[in-house]
N, C-alpha and C positions, 0 to 999 in steps of 0.2 A: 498625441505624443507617441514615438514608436521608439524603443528599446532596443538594445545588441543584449542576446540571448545564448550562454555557450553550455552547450550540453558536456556533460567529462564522463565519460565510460557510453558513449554513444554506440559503440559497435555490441554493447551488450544486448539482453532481449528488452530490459527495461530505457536502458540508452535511447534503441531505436523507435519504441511505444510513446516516448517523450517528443522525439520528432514527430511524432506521426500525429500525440495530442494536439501540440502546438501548429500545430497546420490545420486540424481539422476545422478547430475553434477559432480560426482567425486570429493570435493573439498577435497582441502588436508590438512588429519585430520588426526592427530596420535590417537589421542580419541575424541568422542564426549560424552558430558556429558549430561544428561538430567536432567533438576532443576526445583522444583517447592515448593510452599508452603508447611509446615509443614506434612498438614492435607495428603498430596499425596507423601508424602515419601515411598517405596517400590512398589509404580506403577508402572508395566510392560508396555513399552512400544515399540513402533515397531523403528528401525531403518535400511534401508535395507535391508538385512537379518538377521540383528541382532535383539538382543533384551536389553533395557537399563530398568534400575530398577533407577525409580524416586530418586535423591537425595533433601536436604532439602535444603532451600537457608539460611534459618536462622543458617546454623550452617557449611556451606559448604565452603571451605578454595580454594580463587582463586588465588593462588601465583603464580601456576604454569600454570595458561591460559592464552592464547594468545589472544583470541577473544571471546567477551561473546555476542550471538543473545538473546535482551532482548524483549520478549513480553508479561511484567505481570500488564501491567496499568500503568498511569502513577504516582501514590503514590505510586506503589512500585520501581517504577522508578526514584522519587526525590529521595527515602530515599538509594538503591541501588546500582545505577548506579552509584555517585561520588566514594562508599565503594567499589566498584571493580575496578572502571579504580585508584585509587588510589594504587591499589594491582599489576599493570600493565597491566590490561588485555586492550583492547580495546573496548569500550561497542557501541554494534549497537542498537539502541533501537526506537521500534515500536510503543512508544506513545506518547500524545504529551508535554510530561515532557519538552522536548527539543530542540523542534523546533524551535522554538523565541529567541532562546538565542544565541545573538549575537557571541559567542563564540566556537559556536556548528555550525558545517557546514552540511547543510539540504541537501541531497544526494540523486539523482535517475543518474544510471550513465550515460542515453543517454543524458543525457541530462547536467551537469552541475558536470563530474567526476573531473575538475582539481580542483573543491573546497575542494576536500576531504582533502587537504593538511593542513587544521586548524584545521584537530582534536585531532593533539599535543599538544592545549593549555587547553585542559580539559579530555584528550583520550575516549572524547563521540562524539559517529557519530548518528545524528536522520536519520530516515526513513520518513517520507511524509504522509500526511493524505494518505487512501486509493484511495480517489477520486478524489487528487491533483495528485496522481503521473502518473497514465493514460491519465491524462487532459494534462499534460505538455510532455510525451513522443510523444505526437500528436500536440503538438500546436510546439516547438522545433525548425522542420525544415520547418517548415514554418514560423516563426517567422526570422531565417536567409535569408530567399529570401526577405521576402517582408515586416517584420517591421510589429508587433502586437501593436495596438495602443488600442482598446477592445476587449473585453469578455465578452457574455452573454452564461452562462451554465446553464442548469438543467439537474440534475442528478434522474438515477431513479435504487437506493441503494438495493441491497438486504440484506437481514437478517440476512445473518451469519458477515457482518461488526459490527454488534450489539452483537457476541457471541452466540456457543450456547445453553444460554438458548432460543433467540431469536429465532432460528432455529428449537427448540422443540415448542415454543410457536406457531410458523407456521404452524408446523404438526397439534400439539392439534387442534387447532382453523379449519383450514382442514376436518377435520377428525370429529369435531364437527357439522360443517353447516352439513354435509352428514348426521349425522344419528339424527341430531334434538336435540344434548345435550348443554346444558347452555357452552354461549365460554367468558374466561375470559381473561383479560384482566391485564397481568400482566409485559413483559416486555418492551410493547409498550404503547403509551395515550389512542389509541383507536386500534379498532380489524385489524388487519394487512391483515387476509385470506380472501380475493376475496376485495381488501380493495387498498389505497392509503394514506399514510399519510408526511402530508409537513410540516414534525417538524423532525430534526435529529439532536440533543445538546438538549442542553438549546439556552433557548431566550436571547438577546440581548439588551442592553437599544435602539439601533436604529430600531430596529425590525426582523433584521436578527439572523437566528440561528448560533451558536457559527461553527457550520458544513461549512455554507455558508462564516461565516467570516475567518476559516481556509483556504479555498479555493484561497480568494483573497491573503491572504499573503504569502501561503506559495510558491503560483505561483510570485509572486514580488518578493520571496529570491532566489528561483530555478532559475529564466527565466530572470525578470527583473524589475527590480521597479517601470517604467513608465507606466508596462501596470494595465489598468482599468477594474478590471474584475466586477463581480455581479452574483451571484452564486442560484438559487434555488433547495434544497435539499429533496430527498422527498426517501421516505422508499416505498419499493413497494414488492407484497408477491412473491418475486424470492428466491431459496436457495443461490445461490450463482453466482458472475458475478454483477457487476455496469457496467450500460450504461448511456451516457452523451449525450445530445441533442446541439450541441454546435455551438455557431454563432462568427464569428471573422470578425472584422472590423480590415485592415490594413493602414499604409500610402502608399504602393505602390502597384500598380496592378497585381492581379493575378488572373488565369484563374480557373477553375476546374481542368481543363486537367493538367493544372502545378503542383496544389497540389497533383494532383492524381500519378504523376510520382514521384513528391519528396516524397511523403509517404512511396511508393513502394521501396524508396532503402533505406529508414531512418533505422537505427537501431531499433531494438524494435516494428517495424510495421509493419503491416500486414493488404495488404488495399484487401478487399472485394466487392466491387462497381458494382456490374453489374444492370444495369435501367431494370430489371424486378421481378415480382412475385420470391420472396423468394432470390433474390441476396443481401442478404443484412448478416450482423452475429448478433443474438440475444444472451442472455445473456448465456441459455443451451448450445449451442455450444461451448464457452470459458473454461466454466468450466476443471479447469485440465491444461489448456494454456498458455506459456507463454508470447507470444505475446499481444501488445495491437494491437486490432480492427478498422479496420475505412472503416464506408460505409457511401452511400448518399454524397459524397460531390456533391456540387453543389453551384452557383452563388448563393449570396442573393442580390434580387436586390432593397433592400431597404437602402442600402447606397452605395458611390460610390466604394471604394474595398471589399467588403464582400463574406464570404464565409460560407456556412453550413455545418456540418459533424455529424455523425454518431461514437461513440465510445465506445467500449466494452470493458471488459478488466475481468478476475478472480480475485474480490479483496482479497483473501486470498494470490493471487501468487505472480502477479505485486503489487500489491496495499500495497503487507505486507511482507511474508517471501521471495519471490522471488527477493527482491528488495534489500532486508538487507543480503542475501545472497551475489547476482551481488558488493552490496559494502566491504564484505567481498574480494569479489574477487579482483575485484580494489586495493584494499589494500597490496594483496600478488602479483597480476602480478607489480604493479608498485615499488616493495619492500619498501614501506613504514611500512612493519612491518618484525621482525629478529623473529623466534620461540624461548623460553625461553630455555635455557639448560634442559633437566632430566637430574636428581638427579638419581644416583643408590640406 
């Protein structure tokens, strides 16, 4: 069985990483379509060896798709996504139009694939903040041995989760310190290059940023409700790759060495761990990977089951179109979805 496949915000960084998934992995597609705003209709763009020429979404007719990878914001995600799964298509979508909604099942498949089964009551499947879905394909099977009762994370975000303008702004600003030219300051609060900044959303009436507050929830929908997580999020001048600095307090005992073997056969993992100079994975390595990362575990021995770890992951891959891709696939090996007839 092969499938019509329409990507919508394709010209973006995550758009074009969904092209790029869906090729690599062979998935099966009778066409893929590439869709984006008005203003980017006839942009050529790269599809395995092919090449697609941008269609419009305001005027682009989904009768005949099967699956639509939506990553164009989430306004254009309220206003779109009901207008196409209404059309039948099944919308994957990467932002956070739809993740709260009770009715929408929040999807990373190592982690929580028999959910995918509720997404016949609105034919919308959300994707996972970037830096929830790494966080939980790591915290998962360890959560099964030993029972996650907290979570203290800080994450340290790079810049293309922000788009690239954000990624241009990194350069610029770069490239400014070096030769002494005035660095502005436009799609972050403050200057990003040789920089840290611990604002990613908007603020909160309790004081946490809306980033931090995704974190906790959407790991409560994914994994489990009881557990208590607290999240700080911070923007740091990386192209691309999110690392998390992450502390787990369980109810049952576990050792390092325990984690270290469960990680090792977990799906989606890929443990790193060697106790010397440079044994560890940094964000530049990932880049391009599909795996999520995990070095430094180790005891925390400031409560009695705790554990520390180390995690990386590409958020453009795992974090975005790699992810919404894997649920695509879910959906075809488990045949929860039939390809539309073509029409001659």
């Amino acid at each position: 069985m092969e499938f019509k496949v329409a990507v919508v915000g394709a010209t973006g960084n995550v758009g074009r990483e969904m092209l790029d998934v869906l090729a690599e992995r062979g998935f099966p597609a009778r066409e893929v379509v590439a869709i984006a705003s008005r203003r980017s209709q006839g942009t050529e763009i790269s599809f395995g060896d092919k090449t697609l020429k941008v269609k419009a979404l305001e005027t682009y007719d989904f009768s005949d798709t099967d699956i639509c990878l939506m990553s164009a914001g989430g306004a254009v995600s309220k206003e779109w996504s009901p207008k196409i799964a209404a059309e039948g298509a099944i919308v994957i979508d990467n932002s956070s139009a739809w993740r709260y909604d009770d009715e929408v099942p929040l999807i990373v498949p190592e982690v929580n694939a028999d959910a995918i089964a509720g997404f016949a009551k609105k034919n919308i499947i959300a994707n996972p903040n970037c830096s929830t879905a790494q966080l939980v394909v790591a915290l998962k099977p360890l959560h099964d041995e030993a029972n996650i009762k907290r979570v203290v994370v800080s994450t340290y975000q790079s810049v293309s989760g922000a788009g690239k303008d954000a990624m241009d702004e990194l350069f610029t600003q770069t490239r400014s310190v070096f030769v002494s030219d005035p660095i502005e300051n436009k799609r972050f609060t403050k200057r990003i290059a040789f920089n840290v900044i611990p604002h990613i959303d908007v603020f909160m009436p309790d004081g946490q940023t809306k980033e931090e507050w995704k974190m906790s929830v959407e790991t409560k929908k994914i994994l489990d409700p009881s557990i208590e997580l607290v999240a700080t999020c911070v923007r740091v001048p990386v192209f691309i790759g999110h690392s998390e600095a992450i502390t787990v307090e369980f109810e049952n005992p576990i050792t390092a060495a325990e984690a270290r073997a469960i990680l090792r056969d977990a799906p989606g993992c890929l443990v790193v761990d060697k106790q010397e100079d440079g044994g560890y994975v940094t964000p530049v390595e990932v880049a391009g990977e599909d795996a999520t990362y995990i070095s430094r575990i180790r005891k925390d021995p400031s409560v009695k089951n705790g554990l520390s770890l180390w995690v990386v992951s590409d958020n453009l891959r795992k974090g975005a179109a790699l992810n919404a891709v894997q649920i695509a696939e879910v959906l075809v090996n488990r045949k929860l979805i039939q390809p539309k007839k073509v029409t001659a």
